[in-house]
C-alpha positions as a LaTeX table, in Angstrom:
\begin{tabular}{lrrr}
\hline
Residue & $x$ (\AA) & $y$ (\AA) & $z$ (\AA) \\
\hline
Unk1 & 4.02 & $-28.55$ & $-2.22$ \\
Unk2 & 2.77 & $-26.14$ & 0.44 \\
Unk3 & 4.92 & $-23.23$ & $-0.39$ \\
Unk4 & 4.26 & $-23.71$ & $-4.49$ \\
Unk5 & 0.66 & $-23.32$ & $-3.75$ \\
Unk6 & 1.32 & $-20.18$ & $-1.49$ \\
Unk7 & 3.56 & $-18.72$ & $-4.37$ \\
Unk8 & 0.30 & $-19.68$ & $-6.70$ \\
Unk9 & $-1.77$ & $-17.47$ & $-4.76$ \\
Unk10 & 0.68 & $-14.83$ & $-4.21$ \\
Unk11 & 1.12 & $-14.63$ & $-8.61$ \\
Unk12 & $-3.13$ & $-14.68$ & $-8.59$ \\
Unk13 & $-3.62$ & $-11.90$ & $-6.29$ \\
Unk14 & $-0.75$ & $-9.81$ & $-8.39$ \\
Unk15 & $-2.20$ & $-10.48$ & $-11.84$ \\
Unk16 & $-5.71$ & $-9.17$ & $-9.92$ \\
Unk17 & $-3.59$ & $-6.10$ & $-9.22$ \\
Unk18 & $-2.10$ & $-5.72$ & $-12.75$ \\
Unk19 & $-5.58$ & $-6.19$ & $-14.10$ \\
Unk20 & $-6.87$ & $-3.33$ & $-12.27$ \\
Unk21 & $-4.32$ & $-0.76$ & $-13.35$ \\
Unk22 & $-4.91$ & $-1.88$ & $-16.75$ \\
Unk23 & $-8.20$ & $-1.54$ & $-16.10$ \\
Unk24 & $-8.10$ & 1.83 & $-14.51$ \\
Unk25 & $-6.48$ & 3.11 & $-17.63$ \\
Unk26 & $-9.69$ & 3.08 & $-19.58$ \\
Unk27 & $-11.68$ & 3.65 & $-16.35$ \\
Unk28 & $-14.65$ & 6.94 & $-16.22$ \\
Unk29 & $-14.06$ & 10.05 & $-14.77$ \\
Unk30 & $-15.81$ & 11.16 & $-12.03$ \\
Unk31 & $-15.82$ & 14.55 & $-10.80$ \\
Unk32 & $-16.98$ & 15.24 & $-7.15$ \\
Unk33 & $-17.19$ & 18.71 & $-5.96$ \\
Unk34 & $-16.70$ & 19.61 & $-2.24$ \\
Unk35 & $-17.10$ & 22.64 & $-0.15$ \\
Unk36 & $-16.83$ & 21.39 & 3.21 \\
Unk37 & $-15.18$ & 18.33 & 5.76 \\
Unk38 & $-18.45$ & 16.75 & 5.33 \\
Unk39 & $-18.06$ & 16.50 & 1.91 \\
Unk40 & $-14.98$ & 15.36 & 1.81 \\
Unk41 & $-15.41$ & 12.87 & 4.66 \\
Unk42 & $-17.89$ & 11.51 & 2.21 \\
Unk43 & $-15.34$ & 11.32 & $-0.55$ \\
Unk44 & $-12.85$ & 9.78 & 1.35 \\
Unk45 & $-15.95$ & 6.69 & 1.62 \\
Unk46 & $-16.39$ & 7.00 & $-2.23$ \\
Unk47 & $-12.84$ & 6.71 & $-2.97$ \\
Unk48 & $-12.97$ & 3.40 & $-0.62$ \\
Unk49 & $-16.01$ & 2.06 & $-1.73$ \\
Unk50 & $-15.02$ & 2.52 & $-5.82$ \\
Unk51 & $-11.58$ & 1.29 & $-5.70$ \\
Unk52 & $-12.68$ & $-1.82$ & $-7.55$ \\
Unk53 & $-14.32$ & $-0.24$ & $-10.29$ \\
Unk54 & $-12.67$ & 1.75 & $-13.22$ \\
Unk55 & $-13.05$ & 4.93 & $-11.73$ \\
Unk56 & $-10.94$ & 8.46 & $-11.86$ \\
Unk57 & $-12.21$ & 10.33 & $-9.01$ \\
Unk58 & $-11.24$ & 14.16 & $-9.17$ \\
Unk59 & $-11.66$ & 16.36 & $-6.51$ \\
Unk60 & $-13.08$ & 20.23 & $-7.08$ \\
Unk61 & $-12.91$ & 22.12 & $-4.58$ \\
Unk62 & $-15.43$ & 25.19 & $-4.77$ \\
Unk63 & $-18.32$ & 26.91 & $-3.28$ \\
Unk64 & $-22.02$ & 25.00 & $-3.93$ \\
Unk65 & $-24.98$ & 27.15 & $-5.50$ \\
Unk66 & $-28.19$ & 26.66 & $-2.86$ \\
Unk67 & $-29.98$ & 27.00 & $-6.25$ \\
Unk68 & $-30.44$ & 23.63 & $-7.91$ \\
Unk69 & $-30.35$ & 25.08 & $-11.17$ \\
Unk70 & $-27.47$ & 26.98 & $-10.70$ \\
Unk71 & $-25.75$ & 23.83 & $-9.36$ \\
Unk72 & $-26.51$ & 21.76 & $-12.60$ \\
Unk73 & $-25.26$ & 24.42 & $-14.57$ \\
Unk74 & $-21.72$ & 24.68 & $-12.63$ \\
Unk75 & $-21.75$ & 20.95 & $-12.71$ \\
Unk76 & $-22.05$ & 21.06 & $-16.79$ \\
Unk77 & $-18.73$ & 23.32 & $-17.24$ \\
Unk78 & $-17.11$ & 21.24 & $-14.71$ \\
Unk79 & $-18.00$ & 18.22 & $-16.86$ \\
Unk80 & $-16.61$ & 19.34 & $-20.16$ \\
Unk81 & $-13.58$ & 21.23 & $-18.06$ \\
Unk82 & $-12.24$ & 17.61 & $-17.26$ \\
Unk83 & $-14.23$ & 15.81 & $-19.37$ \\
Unk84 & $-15.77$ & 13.99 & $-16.59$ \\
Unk85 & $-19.02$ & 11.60 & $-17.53$ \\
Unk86 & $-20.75$ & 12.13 & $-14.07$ \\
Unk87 & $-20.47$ & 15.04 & $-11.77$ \\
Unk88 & $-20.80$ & 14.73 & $-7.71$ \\
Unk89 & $-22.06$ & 17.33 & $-5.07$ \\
Unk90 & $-23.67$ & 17.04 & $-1.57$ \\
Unk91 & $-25.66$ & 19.72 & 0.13 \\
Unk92 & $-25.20$ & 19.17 & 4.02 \\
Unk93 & $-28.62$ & 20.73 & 6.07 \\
Unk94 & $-28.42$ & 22.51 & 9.31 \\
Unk95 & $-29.53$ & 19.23 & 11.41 \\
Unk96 & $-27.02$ & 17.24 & 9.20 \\
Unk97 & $-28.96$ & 15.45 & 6.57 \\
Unk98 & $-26.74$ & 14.91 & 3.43 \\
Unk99 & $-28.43$ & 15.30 & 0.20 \\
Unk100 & $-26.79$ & 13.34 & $-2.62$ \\
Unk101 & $-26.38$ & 15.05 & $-6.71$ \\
Unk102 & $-24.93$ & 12.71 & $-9.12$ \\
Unk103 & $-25.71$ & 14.29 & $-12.65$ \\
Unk104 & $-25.03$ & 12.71 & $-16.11$ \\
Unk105 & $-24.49$ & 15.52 & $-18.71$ \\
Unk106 & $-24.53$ & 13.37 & $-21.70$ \\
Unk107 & $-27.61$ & 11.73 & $-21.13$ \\
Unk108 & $-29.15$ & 14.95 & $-19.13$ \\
Unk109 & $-30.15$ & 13.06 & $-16.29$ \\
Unk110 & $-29.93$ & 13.72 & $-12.20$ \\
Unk111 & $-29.90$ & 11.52 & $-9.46$ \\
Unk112 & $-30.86$ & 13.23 & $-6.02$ \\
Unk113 & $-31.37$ & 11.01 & $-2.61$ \\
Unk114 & $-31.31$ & 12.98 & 0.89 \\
Unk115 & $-29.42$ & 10.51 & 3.84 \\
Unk116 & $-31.13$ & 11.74 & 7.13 \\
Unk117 & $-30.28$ & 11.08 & 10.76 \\
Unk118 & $-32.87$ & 7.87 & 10.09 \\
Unk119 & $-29.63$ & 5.93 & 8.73 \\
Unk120 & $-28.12$ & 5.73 & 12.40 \\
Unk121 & $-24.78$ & 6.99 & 13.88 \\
Unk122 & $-23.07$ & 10.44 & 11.60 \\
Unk123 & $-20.24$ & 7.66 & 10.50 \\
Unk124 & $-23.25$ & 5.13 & 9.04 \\
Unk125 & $-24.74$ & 8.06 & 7.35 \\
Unk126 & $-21.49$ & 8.91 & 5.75 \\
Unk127 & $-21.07$ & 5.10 & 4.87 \\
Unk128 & $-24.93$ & 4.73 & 3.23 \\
Unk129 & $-24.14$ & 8.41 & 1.24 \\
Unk130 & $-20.69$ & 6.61 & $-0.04$ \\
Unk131 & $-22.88$ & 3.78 & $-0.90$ \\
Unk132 & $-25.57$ & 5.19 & $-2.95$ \\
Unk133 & $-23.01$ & 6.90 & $-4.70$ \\
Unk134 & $-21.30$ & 3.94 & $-5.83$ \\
Unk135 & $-24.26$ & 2.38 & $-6.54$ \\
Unk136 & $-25.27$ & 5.11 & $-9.37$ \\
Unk137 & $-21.98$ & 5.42 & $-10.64$ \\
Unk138 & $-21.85$ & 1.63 & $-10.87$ \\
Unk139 & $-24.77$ & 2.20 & $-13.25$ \\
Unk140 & $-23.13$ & 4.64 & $-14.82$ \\
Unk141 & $-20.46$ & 1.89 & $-16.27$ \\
Unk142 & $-22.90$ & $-0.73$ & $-16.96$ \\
Unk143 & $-24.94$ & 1.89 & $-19.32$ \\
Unk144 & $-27.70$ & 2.22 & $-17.11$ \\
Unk145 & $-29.76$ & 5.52 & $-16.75$ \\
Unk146 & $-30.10$ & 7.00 & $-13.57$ \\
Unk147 & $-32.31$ & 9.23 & $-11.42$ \\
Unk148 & $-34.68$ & 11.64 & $-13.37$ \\
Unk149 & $-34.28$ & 13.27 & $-16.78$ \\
Unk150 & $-33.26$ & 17.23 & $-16.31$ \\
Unk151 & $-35.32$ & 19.59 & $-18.24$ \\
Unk152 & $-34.34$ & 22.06 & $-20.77$ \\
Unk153 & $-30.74$ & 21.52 & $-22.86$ \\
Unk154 & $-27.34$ & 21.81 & $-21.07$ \\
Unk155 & $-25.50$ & 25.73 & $-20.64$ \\
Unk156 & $-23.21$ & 25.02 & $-23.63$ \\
Unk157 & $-26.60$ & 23.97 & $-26.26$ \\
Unk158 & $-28.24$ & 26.92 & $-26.65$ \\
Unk159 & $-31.92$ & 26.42 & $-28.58$ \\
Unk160 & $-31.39$ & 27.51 & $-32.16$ \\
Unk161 & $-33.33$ & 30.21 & $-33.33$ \\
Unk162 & $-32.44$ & 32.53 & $-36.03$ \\
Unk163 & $-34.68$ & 35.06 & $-35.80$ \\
Unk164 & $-33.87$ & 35.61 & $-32.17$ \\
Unk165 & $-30.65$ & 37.08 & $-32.98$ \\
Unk166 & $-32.10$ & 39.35 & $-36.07$ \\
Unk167 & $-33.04$ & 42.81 & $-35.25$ \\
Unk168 & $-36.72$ & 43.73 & $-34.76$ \\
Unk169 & $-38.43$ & 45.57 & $-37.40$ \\
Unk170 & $-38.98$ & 49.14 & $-36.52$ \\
Unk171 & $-42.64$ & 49.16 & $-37.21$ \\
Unk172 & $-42.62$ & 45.43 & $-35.30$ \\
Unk173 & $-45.54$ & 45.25 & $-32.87$ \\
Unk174 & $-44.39$ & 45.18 & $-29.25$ \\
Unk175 & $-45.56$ & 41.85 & $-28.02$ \\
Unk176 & $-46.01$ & 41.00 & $-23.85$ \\
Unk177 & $-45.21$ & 37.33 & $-22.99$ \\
Unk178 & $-46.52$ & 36.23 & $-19.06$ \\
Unk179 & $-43.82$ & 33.93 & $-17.86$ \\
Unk180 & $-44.77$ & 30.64 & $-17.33$ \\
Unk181 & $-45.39$ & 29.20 & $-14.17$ \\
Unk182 & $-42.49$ & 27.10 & $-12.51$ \\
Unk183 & $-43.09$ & 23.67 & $-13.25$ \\
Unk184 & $-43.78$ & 21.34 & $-9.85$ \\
Unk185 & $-39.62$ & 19.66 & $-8.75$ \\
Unk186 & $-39.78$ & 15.88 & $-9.79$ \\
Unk187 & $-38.95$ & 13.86 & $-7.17$ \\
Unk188 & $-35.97$ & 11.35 & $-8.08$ \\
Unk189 & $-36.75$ & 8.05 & $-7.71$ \\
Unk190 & $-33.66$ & 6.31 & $-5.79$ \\
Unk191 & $-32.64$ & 2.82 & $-6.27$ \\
Unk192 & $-31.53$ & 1.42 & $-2.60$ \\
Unk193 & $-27.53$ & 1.04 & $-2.16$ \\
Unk194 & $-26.09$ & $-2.44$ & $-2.32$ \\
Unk195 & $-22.18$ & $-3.01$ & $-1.02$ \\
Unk196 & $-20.43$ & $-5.23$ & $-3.72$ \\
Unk197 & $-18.55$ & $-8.40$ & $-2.67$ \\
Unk198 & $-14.79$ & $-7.03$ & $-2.25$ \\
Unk199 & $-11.59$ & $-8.91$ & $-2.48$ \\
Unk200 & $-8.65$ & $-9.05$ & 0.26 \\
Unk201 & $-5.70$ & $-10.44$ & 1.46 \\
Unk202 & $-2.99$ & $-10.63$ & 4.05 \\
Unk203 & 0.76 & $-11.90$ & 4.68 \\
Unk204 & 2.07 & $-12.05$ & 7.89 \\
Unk205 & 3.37 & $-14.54$ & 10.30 \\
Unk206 & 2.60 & $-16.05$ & 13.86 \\
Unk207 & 3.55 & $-17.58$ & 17.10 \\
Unk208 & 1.70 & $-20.60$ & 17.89 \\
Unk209 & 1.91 & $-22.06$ & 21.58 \\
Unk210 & 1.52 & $-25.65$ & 20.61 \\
Unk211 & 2.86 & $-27.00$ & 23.59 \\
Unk212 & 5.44 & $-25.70$ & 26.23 \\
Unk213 & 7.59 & $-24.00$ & 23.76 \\
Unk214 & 5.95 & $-21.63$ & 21.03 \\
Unk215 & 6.79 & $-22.07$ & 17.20 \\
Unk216 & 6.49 & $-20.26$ & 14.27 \\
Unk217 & 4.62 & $-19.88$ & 10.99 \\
Unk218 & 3.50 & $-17.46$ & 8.12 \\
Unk219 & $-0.24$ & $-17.29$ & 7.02 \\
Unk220 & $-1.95$ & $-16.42$ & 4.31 \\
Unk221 & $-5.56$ & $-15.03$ & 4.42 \\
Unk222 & $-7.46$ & $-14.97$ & 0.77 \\
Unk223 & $-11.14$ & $-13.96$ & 0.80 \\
Unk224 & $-14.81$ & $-11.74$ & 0.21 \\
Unk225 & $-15.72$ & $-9.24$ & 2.37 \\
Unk226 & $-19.40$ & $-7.13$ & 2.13 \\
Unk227 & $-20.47$ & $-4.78$ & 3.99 \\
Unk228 & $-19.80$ & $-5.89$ & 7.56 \\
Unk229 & $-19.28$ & $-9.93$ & 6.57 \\
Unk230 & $-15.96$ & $-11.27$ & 5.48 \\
Unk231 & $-15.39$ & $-14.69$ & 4.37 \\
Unk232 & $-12.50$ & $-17.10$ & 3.07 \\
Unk233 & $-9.45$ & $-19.44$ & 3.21 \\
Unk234 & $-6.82$ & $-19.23$ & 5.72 \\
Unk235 & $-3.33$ & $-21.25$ & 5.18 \\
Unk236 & $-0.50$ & $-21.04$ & 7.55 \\
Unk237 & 3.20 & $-23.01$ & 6.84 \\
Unk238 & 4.73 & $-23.84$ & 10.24 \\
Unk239 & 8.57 & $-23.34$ & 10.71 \\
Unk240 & 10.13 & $-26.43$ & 12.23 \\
Unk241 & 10.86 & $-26.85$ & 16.04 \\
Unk242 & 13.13 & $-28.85$ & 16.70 \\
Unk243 & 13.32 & $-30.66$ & 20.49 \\
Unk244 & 17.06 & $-31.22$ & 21.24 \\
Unk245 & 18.27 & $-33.60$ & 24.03 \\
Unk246 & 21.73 & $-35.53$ & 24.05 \\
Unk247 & 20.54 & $-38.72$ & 22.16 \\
Unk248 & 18.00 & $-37.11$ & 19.69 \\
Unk249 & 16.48 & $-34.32$ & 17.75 \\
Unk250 & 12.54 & $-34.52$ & 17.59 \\
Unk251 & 11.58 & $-31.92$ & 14.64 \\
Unk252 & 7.56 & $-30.78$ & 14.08 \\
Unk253 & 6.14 & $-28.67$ & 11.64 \\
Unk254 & 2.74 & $-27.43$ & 12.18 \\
Unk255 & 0.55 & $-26.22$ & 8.85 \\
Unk256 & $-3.19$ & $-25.65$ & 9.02 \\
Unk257 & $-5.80$ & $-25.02$ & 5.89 \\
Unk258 & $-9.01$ & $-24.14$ & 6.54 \\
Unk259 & $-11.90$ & $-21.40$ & 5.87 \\
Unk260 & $-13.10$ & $-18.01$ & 8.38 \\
Unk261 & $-16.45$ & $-16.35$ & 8.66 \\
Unk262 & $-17.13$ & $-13.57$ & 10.71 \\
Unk263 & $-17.62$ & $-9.94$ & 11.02 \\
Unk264 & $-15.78$ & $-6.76$ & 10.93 \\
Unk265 & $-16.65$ & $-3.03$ & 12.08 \\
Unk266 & $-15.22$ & 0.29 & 11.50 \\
Unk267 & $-13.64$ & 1.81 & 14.83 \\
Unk268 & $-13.48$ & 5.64 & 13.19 \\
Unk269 & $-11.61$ & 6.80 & 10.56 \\
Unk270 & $-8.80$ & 4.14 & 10.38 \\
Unk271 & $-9.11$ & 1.41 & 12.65 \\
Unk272 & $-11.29$ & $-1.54$ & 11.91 \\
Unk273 & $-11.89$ & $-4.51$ & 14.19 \\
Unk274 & $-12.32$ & $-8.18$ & 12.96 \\
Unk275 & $-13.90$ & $-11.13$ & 14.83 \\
Unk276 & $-13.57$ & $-14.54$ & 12.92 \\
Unk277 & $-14.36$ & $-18.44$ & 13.80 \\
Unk278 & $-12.11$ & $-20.60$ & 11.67 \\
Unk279 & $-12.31$ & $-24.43$ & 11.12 \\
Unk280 & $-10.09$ & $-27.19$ & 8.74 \\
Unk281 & $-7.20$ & $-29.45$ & 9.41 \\
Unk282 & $-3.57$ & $-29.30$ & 11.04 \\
Unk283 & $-1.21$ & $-31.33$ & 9.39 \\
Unk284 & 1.81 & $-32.03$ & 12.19 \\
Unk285 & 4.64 & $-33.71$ & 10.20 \\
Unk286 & 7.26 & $-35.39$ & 12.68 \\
Unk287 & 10.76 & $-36.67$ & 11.94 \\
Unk288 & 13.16 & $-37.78$ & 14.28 \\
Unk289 & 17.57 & $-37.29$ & 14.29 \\
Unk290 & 19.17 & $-39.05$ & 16.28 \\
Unk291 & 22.49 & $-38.12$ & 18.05 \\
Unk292 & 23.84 & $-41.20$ & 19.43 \\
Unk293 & 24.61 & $-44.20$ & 17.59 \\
Unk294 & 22.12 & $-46.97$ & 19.86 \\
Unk295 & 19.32 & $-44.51$ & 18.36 \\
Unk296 & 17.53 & $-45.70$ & 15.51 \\
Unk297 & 15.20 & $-43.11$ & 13.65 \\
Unk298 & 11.57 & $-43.94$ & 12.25 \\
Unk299 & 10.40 & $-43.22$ & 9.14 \\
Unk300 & 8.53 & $-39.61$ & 8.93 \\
Unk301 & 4.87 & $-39.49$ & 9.83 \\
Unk302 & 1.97 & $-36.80$ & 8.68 \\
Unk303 & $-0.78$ & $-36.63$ & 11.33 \\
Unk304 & $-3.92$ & $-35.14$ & 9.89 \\
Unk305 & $-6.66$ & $-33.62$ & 12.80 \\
Unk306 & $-9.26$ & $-31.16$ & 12.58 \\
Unk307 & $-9.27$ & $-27.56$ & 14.26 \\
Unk308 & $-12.01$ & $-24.90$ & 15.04 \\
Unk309 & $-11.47$ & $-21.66$ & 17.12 \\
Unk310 & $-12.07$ & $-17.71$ & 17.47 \\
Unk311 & $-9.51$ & $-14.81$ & 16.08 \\
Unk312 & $-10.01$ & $-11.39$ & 17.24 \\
Unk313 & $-8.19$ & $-8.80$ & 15.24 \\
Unk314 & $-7.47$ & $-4.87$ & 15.04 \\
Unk315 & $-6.23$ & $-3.06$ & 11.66 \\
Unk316 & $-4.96$ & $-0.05$ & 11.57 \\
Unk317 & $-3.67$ & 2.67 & 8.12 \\
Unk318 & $-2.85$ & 6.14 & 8.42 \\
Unk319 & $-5.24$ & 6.76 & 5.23 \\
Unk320 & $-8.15$ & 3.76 & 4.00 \\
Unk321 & $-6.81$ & 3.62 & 0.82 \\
Unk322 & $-3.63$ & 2.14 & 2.44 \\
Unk323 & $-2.44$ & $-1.34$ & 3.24 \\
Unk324 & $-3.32$ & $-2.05$ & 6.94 \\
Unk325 & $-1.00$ & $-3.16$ & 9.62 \\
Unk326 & $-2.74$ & $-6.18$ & 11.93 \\
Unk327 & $-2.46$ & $-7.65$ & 14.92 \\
Unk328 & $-4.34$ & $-10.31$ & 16.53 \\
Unk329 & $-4.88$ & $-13.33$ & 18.70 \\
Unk330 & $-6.61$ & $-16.34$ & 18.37 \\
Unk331 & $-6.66$ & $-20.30$ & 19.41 \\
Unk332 & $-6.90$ & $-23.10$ & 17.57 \\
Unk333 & $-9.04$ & $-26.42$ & 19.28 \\
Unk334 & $-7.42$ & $-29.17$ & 17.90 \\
Unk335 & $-9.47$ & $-32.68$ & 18.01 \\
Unk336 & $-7.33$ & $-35.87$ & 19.27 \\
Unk337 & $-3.80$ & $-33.99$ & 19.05 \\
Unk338 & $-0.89$ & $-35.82$ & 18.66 \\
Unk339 & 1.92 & $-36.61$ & 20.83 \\
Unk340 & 5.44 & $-37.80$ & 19.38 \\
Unk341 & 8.00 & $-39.46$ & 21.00 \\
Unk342 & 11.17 & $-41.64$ & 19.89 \\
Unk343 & 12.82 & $-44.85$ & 22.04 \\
Unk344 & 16.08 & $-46.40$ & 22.13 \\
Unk345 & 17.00 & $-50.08$ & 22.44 \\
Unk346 & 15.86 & $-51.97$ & 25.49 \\
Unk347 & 13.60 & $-49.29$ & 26.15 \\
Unk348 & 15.81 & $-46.62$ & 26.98 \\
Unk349 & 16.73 & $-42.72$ & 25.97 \\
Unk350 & 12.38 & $-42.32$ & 26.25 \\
Unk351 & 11.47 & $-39.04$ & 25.02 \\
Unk352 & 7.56 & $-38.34$ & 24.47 \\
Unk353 & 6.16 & $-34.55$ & 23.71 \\
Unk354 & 2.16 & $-34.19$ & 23.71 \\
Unk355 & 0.81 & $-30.80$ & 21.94 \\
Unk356 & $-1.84$ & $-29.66$ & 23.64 \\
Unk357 & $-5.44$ & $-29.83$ & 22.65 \\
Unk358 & $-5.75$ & $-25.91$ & 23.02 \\
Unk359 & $-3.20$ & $-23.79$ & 20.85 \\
Unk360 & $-3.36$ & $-20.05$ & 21.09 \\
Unk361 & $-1.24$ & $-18.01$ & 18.81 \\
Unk362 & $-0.26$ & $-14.30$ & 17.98 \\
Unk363 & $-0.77$ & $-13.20$ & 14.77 \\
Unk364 & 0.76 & $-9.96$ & 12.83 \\
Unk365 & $-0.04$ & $-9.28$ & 9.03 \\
Unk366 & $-0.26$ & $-6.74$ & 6.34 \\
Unk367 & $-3.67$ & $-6.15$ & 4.85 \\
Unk368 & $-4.30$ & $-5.68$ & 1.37 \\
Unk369 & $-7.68$ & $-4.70$ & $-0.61$ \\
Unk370 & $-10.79$ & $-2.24$ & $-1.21$ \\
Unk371 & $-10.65$ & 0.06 & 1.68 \\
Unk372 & $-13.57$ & $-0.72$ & 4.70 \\
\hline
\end{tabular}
């Protein structure tokens, strides 16, 4: 019964990922230009933080204008070049503030937001730039407009006037026009960044010190993570250890279901570090063999006892967008814990194991969801 509900959740998280590639089929492309690592340190966070949405990121890599105008301009051609609904550039200052473009040709609108040193640590300011940038785009795909509108018509709508192309008159009095004064920048108004509530799972297995001799198990992790939170269901299926001696077999399985809450934090580039307190029941299942004829075996019994305890885990991927290799320890405090044991006739051939009420394990998995 255990392993059909694992192999339910194992067909629900790959119909999530068949979903998405549909999905991404259809999805809105996105066109960010870079012109330096800073840039694309920031577009490595974008790619992370938009995996979930129905996105085409393309990367351009060319020199920026350090004239706005000229910028939106560029970012026009670029637009219809790859026919890209919004169009991404960041100008990096001296003291390393990131300012933030996001421009929507069709609707002639730009959204501008400058990340200063205010935001904390150079990683956290890359993280709140990748933010705000999903955040517009994510307005983008719900129809919403975003930052300020841009004046005058894009490079490619020139204002129709036919008698600007006609020829003067010869006789045509020469007429002096004072250029108008540059009209005061509008300030954008920016919309604070929110993280979305992400998906994630892992396999893997584990080595559980239940008592003198460790046992086995694969787990299964299923749950929400935003911004540094994470949140879900844990569910582990212990392999049965079997306790040998010459009259009997004693065999145990171990499973555990419960829920996690805890935290997680990005150690660089690609390492991220976990710390979790899980709670929910153990289920110990005992059955006994015996060997010799004088031993009579007992029916099968299912203990049931709660469990609450830490996990500490590090992740680690060569690039965020891939799965993550884990390893961690943990220990499970185990209320009341059972102890089995089996008895021959006349009370001989005892043979009694207690589990201990403290049960540390080893843990290794493979990670799989939105990059951190």
């Amino acid at each position: 019964m255990a392993a059909r509900g694992l192999w339910m959740a194992l067909a629900a998280w790959l119909l999530v990922l068949v979903t998405t590639s549909i999905a991404r089929a259809e999805s809105m492309v996105c066109v960010v230009r870079v012109d330096r690592p800073v840039a694309d340190a920031v577009l490595e966070r974008v790619r992370g933080q938009t995996s979930d949405l129905p996105l085409t990121i393309v990367r351009v890599p060319e020199p920026i204008e350090p004239d706005a105008e000229a910028a939106q301009a560029r970012a026009d051609v670029v637009a219809r070049s790859y026919g890209a609904r919004a169009v991404v550039w960041f100008v990096v200052a001296a003291r390393g503030d990131i300012t933030i473009f996001v421009t929507d040709p069709r609707a002639r609108r730009l959204f501008v937001h400058r990340v200063d040193q205010g935001a904390g640590s150079p990683s956290a300011m890359l993280e709140t730039s990748s933010l705000l940038v999903r955040d517009v785009l994510q307005s983008l795909l719900a129809g919403e407009p975003i930052g300020r509108p841009i004046e005058g018509p894009a490079v490619d709508e020139p204002e129709a006037s036919p008698a600007r192309d006609a020829p003067a008159p010869l006789d045509a009095p020469v007429v002096t026009r004072t250029p108008a004064a540059p009209k005061a920048p509008v300030e954008a108004v920016a919309r604070e960044p929110h993280a979305a509530w992400t998906p994630f799972t892992a396999v893997g297995a584990r080595a559980v010190v239940a008592h003198a001799t460790p046992s086995a198990a694969v787990s299964h992790r299923l749950g929400l993570a935003r911004g540094t939170f994470e949140g879900g269901a844990a569910l582990t299926l212990g392999v049965t250890d079997v306790r040998r001696d010459s009259v009997g077999s004693l065999l145990i399985r171990r499973h555990t279901f419960g829920v996690f809450a805890g935290g997680r934090w990005q150690l660089g580039e690609q390492v991220t570090a976990t710390f979790d307190v899980h709670a929910g029941v153990a289920l110990f299942l005992r059955s006994t063999r015996p060997r010799v004829a004088r031993l009579v075996a007992s029916a099968s019994q299912v203990n049931v006892h709660g469990y609450v305890g830490p996990e500490a885990r590090i992740a680690w991927a060569p690039h965020r967008s891939w799965p993550r290799v884990a390893i961690g320890v943990g220990a499970d405090f185990v209320f009341f814990p059972p102890a089995f044991s089996y008895e021959g006739p006349g009370g001989r051939d005892v043979r009694e194991l207690a589990l201990w009420p403290l049960q540390p394990y080893l843990s290794a998995s493979l990670d799989f969801g939105p990059a951190w």
